[in-house]
C-alpha positions as CSV (number, residue, x, y, z in Angstrom):
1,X,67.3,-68.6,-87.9
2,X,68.9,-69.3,-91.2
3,X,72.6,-69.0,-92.2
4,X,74.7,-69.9,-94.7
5,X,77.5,-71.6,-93.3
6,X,80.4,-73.0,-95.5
7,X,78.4,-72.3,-98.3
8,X,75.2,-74.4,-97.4
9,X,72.0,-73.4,-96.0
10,X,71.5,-74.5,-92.2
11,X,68.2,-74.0,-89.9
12,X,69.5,-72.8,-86.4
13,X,68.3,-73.1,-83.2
14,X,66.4,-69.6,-81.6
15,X,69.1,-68.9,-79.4
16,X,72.0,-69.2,-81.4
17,X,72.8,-65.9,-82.0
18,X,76.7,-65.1,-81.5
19,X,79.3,-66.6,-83.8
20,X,80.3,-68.6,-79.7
21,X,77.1,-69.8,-80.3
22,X,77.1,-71.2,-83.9
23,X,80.6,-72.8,-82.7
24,X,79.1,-74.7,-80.1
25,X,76.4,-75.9,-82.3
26,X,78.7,-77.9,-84.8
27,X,81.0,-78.6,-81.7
28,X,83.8,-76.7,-82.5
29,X,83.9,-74.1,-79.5
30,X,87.2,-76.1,-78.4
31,X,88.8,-76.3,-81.5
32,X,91.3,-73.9,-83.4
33,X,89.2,-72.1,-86.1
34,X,89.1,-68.9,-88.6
35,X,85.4,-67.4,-88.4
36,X,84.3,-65.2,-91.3
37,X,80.6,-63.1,-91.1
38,X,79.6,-61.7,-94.1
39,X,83.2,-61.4,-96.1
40,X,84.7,-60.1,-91.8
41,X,87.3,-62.4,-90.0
42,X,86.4,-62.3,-86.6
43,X,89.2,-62.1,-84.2
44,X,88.2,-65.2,-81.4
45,X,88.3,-62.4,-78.8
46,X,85.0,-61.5,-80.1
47,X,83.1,-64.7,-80.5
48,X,81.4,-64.5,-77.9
49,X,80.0,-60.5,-78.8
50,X,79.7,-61.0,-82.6
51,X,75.9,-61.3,-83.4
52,X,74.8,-63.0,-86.6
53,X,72.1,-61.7,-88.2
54,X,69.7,-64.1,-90.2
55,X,70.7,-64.9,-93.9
56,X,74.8,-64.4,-92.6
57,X,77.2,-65.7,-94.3
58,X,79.4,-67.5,-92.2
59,X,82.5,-69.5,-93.1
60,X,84.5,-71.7,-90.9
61,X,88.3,-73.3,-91.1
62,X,89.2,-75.8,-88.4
63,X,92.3,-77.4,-88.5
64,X,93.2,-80.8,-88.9
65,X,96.4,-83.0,-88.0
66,X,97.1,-86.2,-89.9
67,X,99.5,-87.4,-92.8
């Protein structure tokens, strides 16, 4: 499937097909993050039951710590 994630085209895997699953792709399923589909925050409680469709647009924030 291809998305469009942080504004770049990416090639995914057949079975990623929640945004959970896109997560655990780039390795971030542990991590604090902001997920937006198509212009939609996604509260984290959904991850797991938000499908992405082919052509989404996804963009992720993850946080990180240093000075």
């Amino acid at each position: 499937m291809k998305l469009i994630v942080n504004g770049q085209p990416v090639e995914m895997p057949e079975h990623v097909t929640t945004v959970q699953h896109v997560l655990a792709h780039f390795g971030l399923e542990n991590r604090i993050v902001v997920v937006e589909v198509d212009a939609q925050i996604v509260d984290k409680d959904h991850f797991a039951d938000r499908i992405v469709d082919e052509g989404a647009r996804i963009e992720i924030v993850h946080f990180v710590g240093g000075g």
